[in-house]
C-alpha positions as a printed NumPy array, in Angstrom:
array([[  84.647, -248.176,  -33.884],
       [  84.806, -245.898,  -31.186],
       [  88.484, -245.416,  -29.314],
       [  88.465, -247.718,  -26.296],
       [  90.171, -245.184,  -24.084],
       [  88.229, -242.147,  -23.271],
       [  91.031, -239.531,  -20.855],
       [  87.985, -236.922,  -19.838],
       [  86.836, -240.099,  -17.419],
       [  90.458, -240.506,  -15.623],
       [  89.132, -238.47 ,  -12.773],
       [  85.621, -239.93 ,  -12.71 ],
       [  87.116, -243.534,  -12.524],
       [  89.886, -242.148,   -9.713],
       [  86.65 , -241.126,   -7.561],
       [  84.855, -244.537,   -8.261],
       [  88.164, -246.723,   -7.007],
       [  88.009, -244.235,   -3.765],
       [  84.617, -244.432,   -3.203],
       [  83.598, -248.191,   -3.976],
       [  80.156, -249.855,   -2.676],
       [  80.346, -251.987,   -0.313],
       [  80.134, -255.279,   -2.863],
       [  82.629, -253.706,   -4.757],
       [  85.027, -253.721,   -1.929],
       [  84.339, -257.263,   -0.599],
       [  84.639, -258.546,   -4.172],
       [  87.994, -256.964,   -4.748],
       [  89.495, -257.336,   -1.618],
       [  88.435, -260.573,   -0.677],
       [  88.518, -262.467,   -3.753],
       [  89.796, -260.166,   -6.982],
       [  92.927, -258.579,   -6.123],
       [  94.619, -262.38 ,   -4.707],
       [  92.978, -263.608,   -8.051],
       [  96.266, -265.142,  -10.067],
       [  94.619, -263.176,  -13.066],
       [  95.246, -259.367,  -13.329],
       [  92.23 , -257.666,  -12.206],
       [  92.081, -253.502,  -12.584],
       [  89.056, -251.699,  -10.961],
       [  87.362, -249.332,  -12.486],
       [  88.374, -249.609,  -16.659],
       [  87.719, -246.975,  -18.805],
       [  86.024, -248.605,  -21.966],
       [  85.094, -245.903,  -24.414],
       [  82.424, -243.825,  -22.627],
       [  81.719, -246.169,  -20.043],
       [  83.357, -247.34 ,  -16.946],
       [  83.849, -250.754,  -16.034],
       [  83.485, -251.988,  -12.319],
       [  86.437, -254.831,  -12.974],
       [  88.163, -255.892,  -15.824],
       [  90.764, -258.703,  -16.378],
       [  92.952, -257.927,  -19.949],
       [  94.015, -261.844,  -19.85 ],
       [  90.935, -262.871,  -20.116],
       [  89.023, -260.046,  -22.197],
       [  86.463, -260.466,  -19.256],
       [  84.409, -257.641,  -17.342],
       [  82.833, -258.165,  -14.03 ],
       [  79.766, -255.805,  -13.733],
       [  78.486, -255.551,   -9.974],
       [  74.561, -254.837,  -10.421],
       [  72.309, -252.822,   -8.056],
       [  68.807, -252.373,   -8.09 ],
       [  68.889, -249.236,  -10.047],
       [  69.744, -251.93 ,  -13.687],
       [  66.988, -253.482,  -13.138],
       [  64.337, -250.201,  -13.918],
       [  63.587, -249.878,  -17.756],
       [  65.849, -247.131,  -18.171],
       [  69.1  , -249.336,  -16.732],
       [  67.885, -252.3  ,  -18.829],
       [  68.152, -250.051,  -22.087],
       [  71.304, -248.23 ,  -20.769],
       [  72.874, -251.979,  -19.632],
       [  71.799, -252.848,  -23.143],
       [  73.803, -250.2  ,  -25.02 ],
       [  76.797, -250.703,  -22.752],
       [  77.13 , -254.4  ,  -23.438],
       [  76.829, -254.015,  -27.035],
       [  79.667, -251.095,  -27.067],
       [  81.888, -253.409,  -24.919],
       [  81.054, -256.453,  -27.18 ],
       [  82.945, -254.706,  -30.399],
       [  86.188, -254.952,  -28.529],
       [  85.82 , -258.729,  -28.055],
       [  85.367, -258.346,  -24.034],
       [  82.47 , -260.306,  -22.526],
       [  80.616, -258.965,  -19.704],
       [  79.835, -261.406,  -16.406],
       [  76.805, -259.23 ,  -14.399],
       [  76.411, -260.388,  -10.843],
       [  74.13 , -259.02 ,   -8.567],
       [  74.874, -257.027,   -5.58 ],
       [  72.318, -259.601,   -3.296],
       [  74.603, -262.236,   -4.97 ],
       [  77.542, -260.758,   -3.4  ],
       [  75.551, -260.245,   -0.192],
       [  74.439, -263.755,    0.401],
       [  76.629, -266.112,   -1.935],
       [  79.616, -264.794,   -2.378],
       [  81.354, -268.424,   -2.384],
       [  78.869, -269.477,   -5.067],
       [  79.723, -265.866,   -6.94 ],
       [  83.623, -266.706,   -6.552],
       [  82.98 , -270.158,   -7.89 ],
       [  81.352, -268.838,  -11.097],
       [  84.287, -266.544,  -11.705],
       [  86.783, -269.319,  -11.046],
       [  84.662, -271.658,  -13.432],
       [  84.865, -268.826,  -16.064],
       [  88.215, -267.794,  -16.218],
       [  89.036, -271.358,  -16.242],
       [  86.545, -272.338,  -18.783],
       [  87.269, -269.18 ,  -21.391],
       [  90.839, -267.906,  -20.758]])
């Protein structure tokens, strides 16, 4: 199994916490960062980097934008989830729209998860 900690990404996941989509930012300031479980933005997992991820509850939150749903980010979504899924984490994918125009219903299912699998 690969190492879950890959250092040559530090910098790339420094300029992805400073330059966060707009979901990104309403999910983490609005809901994830007064969460009472430790969330971190921006997790180095091996050669990937994940958009949230809460230790506590081996749980990754994956924002998705259009560009996962070609055939190309289906396969590359693919690989990344079974990587991740050595190291016991599971992987919640919400869409960006989601975010856009539920994001009560999106906090809900997050709530209903943690509670449900911590």
């Amino acid at each position: 199994m690969e190492k879950k900690h890959n250092k040559c990404l530090v910098p790339v996941a420094r300029m992805l916490r400073k330059n966060m989509t707009k979901e990104e930012k309403h999910l983490w300031y609005d809901y994830l960062k007064k969460s009472p479980y430790r969330f971190t933005r921006q997790k180095i997992i091996g050669k990937y980097i994940a958009d949230f991820y809460c230790a506590e509850a081996d749980l990754i939150i994956e924002l998705d934008g259009s560009q996962h749903y070609t055939d190309d980010g289906i396969a590359n979504d693919t690989q990344r989830t079974n990587f991740i899924n050595q190291f016991n984490i599971t992987i919640l994918r919400i869409k960006n729209n989601d975010i856009n125009t539920n994001f009560e219903g999106v906090c809900r299912y997050i709530d209903r998860y943690l509670r449900e699998n911590k």
